[in-house]
SEPATI-398691 format. One line per 8 residues: number of its first residue (from 1); for each residue x, y, z of N, C-alpha, C. Coordinates in pm, 1 decimal. Atoms other than C-alpha are relative to their C-alpha. Layout:
BEGIN
NUM> X:Y:Z:X:Y:Z:X:Y:Z ~ ... .
***
This chain:
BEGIN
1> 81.2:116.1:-29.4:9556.6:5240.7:15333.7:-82.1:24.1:125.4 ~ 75.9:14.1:-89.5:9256.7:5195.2:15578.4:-11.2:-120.5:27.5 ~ 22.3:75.5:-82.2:9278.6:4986.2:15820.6:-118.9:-56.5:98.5 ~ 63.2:-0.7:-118.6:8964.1:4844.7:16018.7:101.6:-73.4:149.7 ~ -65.8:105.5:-100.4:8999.9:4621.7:16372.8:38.9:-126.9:-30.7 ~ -47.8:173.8:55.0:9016.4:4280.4:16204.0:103.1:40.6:-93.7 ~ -71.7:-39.0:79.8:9245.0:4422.4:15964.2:152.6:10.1:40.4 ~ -92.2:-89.5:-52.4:9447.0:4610.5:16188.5:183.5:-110.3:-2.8 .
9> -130.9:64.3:0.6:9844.2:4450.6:16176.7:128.1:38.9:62.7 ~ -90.7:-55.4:-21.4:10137.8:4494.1:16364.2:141.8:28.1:-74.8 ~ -117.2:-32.9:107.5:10508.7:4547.7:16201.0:66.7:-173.6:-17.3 ~ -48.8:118.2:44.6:10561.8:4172.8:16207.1:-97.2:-61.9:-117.1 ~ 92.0:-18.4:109.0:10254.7:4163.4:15993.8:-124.9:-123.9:42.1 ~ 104.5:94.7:-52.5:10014.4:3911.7:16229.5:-69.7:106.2:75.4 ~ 105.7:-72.7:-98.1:9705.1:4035.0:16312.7:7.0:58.6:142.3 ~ 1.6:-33.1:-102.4:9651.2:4219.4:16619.8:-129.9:-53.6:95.3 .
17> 89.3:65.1:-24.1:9331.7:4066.4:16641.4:-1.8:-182.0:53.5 ~ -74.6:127.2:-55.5:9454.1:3732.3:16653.2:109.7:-32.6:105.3 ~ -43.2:3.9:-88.2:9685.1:3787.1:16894.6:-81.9:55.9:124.4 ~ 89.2:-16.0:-134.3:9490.7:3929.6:17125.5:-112.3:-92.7:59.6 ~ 24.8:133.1:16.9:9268.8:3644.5:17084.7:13.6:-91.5:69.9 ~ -93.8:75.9:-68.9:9527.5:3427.0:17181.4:-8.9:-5.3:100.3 ~ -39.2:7.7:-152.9:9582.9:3565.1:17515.9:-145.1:40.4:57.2 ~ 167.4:49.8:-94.9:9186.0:3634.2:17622.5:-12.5:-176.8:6.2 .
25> 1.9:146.7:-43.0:9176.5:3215.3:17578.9:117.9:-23.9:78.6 ~ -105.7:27.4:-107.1:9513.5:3175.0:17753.7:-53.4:28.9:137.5 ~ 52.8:-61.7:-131.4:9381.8:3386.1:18035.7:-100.0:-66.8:41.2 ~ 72.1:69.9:38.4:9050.8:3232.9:18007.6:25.2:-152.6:41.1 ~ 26.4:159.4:-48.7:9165.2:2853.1:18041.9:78.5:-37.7:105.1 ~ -56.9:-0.8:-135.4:9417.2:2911.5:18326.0:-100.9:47.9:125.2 ~ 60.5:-31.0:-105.2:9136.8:3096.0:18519.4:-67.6:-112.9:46.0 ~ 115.8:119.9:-22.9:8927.0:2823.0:18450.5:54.1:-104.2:73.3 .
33> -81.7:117.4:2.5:9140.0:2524.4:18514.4:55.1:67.0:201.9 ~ -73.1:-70.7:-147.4:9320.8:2743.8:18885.4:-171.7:9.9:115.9 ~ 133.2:3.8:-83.6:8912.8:2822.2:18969.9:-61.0:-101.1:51.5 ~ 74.3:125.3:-40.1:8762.4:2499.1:18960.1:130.6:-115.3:80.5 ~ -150.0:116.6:-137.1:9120.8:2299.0:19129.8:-70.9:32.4:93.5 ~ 34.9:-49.1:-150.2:9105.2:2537.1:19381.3:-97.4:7.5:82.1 ~ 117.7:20.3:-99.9:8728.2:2556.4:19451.9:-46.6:-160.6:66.1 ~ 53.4:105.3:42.5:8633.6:2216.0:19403.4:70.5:-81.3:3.6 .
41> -86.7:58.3:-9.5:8921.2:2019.3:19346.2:-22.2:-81.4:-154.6 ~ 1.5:51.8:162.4:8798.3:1946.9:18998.8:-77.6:57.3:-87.0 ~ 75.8:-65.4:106.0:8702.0:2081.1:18660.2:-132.1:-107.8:-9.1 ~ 111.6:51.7:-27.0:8361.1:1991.6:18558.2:6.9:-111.1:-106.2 ~ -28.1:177.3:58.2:8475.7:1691.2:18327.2:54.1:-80.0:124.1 ~ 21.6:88.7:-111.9:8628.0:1573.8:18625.1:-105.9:-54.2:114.7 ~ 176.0:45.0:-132.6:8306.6:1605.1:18825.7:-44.7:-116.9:-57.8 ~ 55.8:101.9:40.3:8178.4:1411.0:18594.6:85.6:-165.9:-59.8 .
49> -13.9:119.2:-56.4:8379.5:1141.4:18574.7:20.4:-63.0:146.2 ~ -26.7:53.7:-115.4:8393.4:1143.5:18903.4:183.6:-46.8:68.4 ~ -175.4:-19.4:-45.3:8794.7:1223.8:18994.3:-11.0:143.3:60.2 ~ -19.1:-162.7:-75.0:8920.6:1518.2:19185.4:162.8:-6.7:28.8 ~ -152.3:-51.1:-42.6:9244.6:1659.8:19245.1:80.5:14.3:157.7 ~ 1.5:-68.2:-149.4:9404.5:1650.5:19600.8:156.5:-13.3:25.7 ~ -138.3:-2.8:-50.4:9730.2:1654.4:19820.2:27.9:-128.6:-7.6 ~ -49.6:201.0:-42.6:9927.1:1288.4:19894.0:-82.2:-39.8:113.7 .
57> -13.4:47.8:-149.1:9784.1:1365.1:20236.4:-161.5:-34.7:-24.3 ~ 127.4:-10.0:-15.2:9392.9:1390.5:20060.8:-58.1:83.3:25.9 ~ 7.0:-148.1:9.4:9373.0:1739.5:20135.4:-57.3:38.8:-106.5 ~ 48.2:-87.2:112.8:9211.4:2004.2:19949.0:122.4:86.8:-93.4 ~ -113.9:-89.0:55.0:9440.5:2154.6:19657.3:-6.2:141.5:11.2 ~ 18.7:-163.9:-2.3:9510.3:2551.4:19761.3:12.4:45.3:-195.0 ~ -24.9:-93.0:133.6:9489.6:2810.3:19474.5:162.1:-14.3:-34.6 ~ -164.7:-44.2:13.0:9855.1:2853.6:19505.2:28.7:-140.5:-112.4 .
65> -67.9:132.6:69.4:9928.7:2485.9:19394.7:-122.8:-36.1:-175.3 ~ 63.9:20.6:146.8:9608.4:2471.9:19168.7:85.6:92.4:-141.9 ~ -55.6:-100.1:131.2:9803.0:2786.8:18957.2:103.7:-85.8:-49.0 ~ -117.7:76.6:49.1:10131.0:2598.6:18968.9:-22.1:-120.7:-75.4 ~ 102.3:102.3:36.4:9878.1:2303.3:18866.1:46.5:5.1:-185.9 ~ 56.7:-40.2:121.1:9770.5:2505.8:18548.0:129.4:-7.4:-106.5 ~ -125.9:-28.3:83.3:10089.9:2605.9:18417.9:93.4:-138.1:-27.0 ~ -32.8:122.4:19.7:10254.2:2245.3:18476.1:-45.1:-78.6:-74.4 .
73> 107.3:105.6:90.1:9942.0:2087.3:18267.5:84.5:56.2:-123.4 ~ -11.2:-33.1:100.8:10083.3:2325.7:18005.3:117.0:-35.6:-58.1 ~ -109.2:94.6:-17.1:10453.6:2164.1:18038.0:-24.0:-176.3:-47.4 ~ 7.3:177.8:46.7:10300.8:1797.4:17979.5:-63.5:-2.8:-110.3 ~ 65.7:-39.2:203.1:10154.2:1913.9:17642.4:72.7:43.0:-45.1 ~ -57.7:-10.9:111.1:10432.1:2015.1:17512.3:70.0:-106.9:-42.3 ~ -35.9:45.8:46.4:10662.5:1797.5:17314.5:-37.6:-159.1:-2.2 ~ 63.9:154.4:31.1:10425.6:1517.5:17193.0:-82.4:-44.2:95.0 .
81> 104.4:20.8:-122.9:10231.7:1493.9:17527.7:38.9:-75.6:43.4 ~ -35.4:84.7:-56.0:10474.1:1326.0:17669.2:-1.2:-19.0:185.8 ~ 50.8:-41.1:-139.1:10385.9:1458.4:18050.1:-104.1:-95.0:12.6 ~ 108.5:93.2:-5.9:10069.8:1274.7:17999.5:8.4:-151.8:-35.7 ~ -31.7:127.9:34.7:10188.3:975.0:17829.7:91.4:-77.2:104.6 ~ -115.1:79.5:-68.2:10446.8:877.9:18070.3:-86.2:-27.0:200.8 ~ 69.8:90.2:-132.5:10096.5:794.5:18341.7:5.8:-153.5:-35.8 ~ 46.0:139.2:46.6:10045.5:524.7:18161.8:143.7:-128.3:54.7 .
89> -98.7:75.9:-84.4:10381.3:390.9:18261.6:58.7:45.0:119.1 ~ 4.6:-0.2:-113.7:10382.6:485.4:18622.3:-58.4:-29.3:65.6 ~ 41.2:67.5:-92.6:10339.5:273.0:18895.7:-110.8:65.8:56.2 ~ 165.7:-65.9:-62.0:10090.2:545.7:19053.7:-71.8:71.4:-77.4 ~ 94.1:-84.0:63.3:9945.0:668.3:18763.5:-12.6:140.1:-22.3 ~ 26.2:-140.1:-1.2:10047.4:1023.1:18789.3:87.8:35.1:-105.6 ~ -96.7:-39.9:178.1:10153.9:1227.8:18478.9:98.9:97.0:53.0 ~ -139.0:-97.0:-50.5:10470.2:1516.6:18494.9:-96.1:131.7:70.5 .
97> 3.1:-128.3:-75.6:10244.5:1814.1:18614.0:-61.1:-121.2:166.2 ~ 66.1:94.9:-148.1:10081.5:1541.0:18944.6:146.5:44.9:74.4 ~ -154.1:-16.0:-36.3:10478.4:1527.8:18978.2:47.2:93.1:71.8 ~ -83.6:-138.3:-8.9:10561.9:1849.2:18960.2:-42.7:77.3:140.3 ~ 52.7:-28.2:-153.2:10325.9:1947.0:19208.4:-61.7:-28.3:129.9 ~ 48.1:125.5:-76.1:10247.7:1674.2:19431.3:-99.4:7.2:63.5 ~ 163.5:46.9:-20.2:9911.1:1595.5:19373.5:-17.2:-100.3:-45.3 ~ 77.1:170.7:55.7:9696.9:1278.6:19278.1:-118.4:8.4:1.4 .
105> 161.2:-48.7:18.1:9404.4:1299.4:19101.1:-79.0:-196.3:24.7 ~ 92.0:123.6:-72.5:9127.6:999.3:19291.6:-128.0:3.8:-92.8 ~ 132.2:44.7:55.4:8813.4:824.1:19236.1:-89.6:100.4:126.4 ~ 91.8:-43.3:-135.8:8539.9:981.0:19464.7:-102.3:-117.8:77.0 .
***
């Protein structure tokens, strides 16, 4: 058998293409999501609604906490989106990654 690159398969029998895939967007939406915290203090949907990400104290969020940020967002999406669902019933409005890494996203 000839194999091209889209073709190509490993011994579990899922593309290699598709996995690789996978992890250029993984990589990809953590850079994105760690770049714009950290520069900015908000992605550019947040620009535009006009929110930003900061410390309790109002501070700028470091890289360090924006990464821990990224990966925590990915924790409140899993099982049913219940990280996110459970702002809606908190007194300050913050979902499980705000929590996790004690931030609070504002109005500007």
């Amino acid at each position: 058998m000839v194999y091209g690159a889209a073709g190509a398969t490993n011994e579990a029998g899922v593309p290699i293409v598709v996995m690789l895939t996978a992890g250029v967007e993984f990589i990809i939406s953590i850079a994105y999501t760690i770049f714009f915290i950290g520069a900015y203090g908000a992605t550019p949907g947040k620009m535009a609604c006009k929110i930003r990400v900061v410390n309790p104290d109002g501070s700028k969020v470091s890289y360090a906490k924006a990464t821990g940020r990224a990966f925590a967002e990915m924790l409140s999406g899993c099982f049913c989106a219940v990280g996110y669902i459970m702002a809606a019933f908190d007194a300050e409005k913050r979902s499980l990654h705000d929590r996790i890494c004690a931030t609070r996203v504002i109005r500007n």
